[in-house]
KEKE-3310 file (N, C-alpha, C; in steps of 0.2 Angstrom, whole numbers, plus 5000, padded with zeros to 4 digits):
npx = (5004:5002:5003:4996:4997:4987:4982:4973:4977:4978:4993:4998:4993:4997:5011:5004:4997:5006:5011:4997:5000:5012:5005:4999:5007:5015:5004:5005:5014:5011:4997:4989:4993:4989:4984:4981:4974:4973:4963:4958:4950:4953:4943:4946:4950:4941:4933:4943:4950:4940:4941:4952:4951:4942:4950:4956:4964:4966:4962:4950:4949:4945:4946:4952:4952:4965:4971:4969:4974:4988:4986:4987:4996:5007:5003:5007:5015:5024:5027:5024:5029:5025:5035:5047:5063:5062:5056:5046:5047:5058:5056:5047:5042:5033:5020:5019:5031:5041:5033:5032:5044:5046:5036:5044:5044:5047:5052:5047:5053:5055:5071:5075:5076:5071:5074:5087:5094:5093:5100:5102:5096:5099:5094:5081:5072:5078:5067:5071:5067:5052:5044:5032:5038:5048:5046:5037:5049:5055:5047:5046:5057:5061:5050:5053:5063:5066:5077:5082:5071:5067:5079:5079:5067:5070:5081:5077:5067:5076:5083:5074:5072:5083:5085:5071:5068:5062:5068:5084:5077:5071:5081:5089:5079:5079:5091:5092:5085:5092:5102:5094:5090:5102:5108:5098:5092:5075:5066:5056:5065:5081:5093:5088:5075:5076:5075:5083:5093:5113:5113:5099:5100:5109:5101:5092:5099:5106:5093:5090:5099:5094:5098:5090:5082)
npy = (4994:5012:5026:5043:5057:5072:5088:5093:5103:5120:5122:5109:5101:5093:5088:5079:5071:5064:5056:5047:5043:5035:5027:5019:5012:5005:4997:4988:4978:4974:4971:4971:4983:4997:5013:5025:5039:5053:5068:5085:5091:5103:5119:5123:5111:5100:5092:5084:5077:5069:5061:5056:5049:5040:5031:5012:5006:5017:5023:5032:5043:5058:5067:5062:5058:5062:5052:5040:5043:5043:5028:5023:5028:5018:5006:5006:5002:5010:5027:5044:5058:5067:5076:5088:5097:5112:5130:5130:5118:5120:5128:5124:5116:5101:5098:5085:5078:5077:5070:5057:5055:5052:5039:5030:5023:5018:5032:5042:5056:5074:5079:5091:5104:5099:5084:5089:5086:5072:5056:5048:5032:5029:5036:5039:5039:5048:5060:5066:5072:5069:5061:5052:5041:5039:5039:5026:5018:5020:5018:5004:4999:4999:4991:4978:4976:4971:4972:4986:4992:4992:4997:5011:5015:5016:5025:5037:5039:5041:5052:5060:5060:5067:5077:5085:5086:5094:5101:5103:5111:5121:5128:5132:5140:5150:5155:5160:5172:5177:5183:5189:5199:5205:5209:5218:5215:5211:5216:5212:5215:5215:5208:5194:5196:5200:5194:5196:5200:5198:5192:5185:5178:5169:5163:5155:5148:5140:5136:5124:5118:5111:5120:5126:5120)
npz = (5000:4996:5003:5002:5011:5008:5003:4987:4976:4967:4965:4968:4958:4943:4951:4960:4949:4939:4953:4951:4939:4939:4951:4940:4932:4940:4946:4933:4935:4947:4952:4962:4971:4980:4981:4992:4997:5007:5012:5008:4991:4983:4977:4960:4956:4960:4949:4941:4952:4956:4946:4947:4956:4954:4946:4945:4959:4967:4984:4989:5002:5007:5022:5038:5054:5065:5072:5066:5052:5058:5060:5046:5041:5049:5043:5030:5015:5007:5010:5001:4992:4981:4969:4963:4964:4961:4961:4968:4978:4985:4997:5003:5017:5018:5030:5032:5029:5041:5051:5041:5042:5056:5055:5055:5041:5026:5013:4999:4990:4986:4979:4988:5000:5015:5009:5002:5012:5017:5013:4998:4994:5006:5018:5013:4996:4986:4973:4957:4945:4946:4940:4932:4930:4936:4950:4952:4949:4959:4971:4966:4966:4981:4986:4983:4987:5003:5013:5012:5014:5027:5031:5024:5034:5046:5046:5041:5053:5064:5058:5061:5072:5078:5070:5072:5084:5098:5108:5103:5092:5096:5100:5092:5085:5095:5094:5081:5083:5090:5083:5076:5081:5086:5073:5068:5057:5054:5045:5029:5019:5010:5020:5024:5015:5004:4986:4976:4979:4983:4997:4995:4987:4992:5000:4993:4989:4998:5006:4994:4999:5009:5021:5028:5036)
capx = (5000:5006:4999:4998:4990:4987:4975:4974:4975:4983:5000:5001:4989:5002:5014:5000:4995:5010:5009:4994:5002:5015:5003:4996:5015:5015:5000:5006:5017:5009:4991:4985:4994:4983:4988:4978:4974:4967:4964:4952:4951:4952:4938:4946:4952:4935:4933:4951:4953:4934:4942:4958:4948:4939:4958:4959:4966:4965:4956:4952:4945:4944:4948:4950:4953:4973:4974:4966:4979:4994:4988:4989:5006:5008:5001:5009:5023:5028:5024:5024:5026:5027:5036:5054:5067:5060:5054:5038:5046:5063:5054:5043:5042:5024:5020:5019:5036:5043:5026:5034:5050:5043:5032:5049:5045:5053:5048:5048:5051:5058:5077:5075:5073:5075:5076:5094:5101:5094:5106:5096:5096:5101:5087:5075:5073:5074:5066:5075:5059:5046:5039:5029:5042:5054:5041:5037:5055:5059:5042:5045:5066:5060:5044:5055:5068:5062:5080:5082:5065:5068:5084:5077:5063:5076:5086:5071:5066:5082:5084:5067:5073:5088:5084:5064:5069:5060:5075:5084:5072:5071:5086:5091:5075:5081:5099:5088:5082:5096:5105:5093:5089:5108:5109:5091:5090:5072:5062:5056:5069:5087:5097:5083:5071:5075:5078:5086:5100:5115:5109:5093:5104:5112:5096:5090:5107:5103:5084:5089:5106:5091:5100:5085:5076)
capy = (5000:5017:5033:5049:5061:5077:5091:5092:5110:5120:5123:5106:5093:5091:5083:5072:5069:5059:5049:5043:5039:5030:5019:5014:5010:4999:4990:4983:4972:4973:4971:4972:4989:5001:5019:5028:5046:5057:5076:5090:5094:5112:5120:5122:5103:5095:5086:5080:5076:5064:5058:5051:5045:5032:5024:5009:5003:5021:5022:5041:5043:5060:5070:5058:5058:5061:5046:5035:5045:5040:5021:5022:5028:5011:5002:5009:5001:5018:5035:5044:5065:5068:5083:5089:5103:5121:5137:5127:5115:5122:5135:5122:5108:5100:5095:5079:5074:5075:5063:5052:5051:5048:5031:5026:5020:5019:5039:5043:5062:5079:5078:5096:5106:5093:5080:5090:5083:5066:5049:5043:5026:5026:5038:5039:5038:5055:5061:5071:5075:5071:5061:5046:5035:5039:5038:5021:5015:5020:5011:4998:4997:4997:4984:4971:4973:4970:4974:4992:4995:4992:5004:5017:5017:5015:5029:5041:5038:5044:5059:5066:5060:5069:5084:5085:5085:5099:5107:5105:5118:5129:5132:5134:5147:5155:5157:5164:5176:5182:5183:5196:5205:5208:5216:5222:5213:5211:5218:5206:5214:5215:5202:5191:5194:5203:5188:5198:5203:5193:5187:5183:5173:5164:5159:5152:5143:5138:5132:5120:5111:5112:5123:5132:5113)
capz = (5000:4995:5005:5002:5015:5006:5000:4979:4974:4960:4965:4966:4954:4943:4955:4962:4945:4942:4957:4951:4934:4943:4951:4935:4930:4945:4946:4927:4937:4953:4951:4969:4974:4982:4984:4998:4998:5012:5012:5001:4985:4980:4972:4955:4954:4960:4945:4941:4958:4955:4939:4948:4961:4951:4943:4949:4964:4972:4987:4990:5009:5011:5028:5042:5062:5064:5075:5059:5050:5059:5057:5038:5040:5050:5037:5024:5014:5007:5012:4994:4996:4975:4967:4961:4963:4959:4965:4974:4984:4988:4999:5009:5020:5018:5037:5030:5027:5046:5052:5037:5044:5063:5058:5052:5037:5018:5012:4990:4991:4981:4984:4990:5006:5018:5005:5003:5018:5015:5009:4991:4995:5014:5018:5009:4991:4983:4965:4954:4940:4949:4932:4936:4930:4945:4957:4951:4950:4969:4973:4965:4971:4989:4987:4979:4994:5014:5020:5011:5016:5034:5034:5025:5037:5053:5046:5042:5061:5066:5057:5065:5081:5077:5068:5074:5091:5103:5111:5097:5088:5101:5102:5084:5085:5101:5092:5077:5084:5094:5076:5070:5089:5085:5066:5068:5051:5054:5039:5024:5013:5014:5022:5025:5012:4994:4983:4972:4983:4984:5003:4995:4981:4995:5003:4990:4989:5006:5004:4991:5000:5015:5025:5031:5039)
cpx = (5004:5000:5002:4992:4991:4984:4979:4972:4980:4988:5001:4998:4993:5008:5009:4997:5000:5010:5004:4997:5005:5010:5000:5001:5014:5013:5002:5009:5015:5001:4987:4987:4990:4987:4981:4980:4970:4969:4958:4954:4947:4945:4940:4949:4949:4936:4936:4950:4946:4938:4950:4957:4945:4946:4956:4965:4969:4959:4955:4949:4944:4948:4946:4954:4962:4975:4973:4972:4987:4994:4989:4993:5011:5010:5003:5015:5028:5025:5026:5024:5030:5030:5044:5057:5063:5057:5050:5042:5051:5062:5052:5044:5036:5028:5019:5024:5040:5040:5029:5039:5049:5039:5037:5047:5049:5048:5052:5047:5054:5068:5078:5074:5077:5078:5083:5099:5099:5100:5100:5099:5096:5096:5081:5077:5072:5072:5068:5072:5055:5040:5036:5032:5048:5051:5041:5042:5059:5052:5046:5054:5064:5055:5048:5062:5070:5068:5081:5079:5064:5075:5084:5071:5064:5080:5081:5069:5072:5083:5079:5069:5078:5088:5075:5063:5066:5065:5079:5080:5071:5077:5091:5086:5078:5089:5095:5087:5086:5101:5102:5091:5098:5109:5107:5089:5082:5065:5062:5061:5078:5090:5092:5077:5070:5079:5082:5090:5103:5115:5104:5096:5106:5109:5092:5092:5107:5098:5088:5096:5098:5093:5092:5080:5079)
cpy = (5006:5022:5038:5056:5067:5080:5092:5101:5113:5121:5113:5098:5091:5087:5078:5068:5061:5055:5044:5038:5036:5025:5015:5010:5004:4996:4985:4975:4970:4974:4974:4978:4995:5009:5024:5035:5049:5063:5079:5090:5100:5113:5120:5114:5098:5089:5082:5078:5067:5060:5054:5047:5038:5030:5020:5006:5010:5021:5030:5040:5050:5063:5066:5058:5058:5054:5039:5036:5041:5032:5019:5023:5022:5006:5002:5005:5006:5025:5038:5054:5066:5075:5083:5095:5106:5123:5133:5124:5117:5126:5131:5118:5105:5095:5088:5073:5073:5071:5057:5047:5046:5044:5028:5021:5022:5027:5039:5052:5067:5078:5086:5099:5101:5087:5083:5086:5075:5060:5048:5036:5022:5030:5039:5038:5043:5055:5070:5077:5072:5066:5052:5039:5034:5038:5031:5018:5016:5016:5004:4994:4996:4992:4979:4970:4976:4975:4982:4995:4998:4997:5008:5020:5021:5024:5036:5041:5042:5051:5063:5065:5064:5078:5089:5088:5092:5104:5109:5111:5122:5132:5133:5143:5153:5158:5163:5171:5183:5186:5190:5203:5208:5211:5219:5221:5211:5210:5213:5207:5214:5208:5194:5189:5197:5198:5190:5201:5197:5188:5184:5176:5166:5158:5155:5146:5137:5133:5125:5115:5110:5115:5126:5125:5114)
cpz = (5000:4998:5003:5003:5012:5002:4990:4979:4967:4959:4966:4960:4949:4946:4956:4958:4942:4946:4958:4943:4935:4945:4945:4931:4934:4946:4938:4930:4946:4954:4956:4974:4974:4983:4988:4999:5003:5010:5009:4996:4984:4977:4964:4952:4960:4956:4940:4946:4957:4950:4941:4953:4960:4947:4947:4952:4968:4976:4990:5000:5012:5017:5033:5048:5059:5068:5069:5053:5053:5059:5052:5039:5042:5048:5031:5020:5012:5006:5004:4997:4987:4974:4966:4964:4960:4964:4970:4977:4985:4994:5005:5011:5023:5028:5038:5033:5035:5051:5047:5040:5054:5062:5055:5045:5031:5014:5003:4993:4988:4984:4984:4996:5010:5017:5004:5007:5020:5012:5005:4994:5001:5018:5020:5002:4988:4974:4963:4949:4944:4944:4936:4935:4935:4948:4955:4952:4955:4974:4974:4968:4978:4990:4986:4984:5000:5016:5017:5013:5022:5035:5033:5030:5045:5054:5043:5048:5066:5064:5062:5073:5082:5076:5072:5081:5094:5104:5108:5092:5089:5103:5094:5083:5089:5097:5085:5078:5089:5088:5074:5074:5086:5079:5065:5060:5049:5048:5033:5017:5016:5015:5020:5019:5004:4991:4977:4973:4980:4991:5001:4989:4985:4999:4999:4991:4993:5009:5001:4994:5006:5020:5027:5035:5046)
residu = (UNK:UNK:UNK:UNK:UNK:UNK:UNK:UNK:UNK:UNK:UNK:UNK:UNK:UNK:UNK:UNK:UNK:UNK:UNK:UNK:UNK:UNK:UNK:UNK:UNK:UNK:UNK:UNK:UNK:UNK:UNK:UNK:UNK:UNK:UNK:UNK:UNK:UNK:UNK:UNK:UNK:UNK:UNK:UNK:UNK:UNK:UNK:UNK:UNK:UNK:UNK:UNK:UNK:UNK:UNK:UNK:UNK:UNK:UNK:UNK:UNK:UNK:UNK:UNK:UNK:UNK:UNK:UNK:UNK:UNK:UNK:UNK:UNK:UNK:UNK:UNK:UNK:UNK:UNK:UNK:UNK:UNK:UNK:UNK:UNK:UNK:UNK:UNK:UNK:UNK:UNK:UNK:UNK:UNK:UNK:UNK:UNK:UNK:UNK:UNK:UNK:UNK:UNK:UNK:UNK:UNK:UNK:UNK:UNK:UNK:UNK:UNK:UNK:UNK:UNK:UNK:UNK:UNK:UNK:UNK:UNK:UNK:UNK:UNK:UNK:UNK:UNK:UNK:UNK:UNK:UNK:UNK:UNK:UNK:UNK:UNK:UNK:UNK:UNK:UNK:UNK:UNK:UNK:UNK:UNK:UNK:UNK:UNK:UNK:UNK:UNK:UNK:UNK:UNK:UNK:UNK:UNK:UNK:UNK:UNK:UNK:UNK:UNK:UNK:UNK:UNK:UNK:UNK:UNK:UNK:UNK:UNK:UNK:UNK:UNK:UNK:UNK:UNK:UNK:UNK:UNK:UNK:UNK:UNK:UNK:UNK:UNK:UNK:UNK:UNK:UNK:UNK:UNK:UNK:UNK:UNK:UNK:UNK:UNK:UNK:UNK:UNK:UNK:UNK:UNK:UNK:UNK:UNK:UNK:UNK:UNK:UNK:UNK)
# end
């Protein structure tokens, strides 16, 4: 079973369009593979969103209890979080992907952001295009074997325990903030936030190794 919790909108239905082309890649040789969707669909990608719901061997379910939530992630042989390098995902880190790595399991994901400072293969399994023929062929590499499955899952668990951590955060925050109390770098442009500065060049720079996770 392949999940993937999250809403269909129009920054990203291309991405998730793909991962259904993937499953239809994979069921070829995998008949009985199920890919499990939770979340909304946007007003303007309703009925795309209806239309990828009936493929078969998708099961859409909707917006469901988070405890319900974390048992599919349980259940799941791979957590799926579709998409590549650029401007979209470089910037963000769906709230997903940190919930992936805490149920320890084997994660397909952009190798961006925090996928930057991921191991491809030790891990997680990163995507590079985002086309429904990589997502299938990192699928299908981790189903066809238990022990990669099991390390990428162990070592996803770790990172979060790792990087995720509480105090850890808070104290990166607190150092944050004492960093910009001290320049008085503040303001959304400038150091911070004109991306067409060479600071803003650098955070870009930055974003995409994951420096900013």
């Amino acid at each position: 079973m392949l999940l993937y919790p999250g809403n269909l909108h129009f920054a990203n239905v291309e991405e998730v369009k793909q991962l259904y082309e993937a499953l239809t890649i994979l069921r070829t040789r995998s008949p009985d593979l199920t890919l499990v969707r939770t979340g909304r669909d946007g007003p303007p990608d309703r009925s795309m969103a209806q239309r990828l719901a009936s493929q078969a061997g998708v099961v859409s379910l909707g917006v469901v209890d988070r405890s319900f939530l974390i048992d599919l992630m349980k259940c799941a042989d791979v957590l799926v979080q579709p998409g590549a390098p650029g401007p979209f995902n470089d910037y963000r880190l769906p709230s997903k992907v940190p919930e992936f790595m805490a149920a320890g399991k084997p994660i397909v994901l952009p190798a961006t952001n925090v996928g930057a400072r991921l191991r491809h293969g030790k891990d997680a399994m990163l995507l590079k295009e985002g086309s429904a023929a990589e997502i299938a062929a990192h699928v299908e590499t981790v189903l066809s074997r238990p022990t990669l499955a099991a390390t990428l899952g162990a070592n996803a668990r770790a990172f979060a325990d790792r990087c995720y951590n509480w105090d850890v955060q808070a104290t990166k925050l607190a150092d944050f903030l004492r960093q910009v109390s001290a320049t008085g770098s503040a303001s959304p442009t400038g150091r911070y936030g004109d991306s067409q500065s060479s600071d803003g060049t650098a955070l870009r720079t930055r974003s995409r190794k994951g420096a900013l996770t």
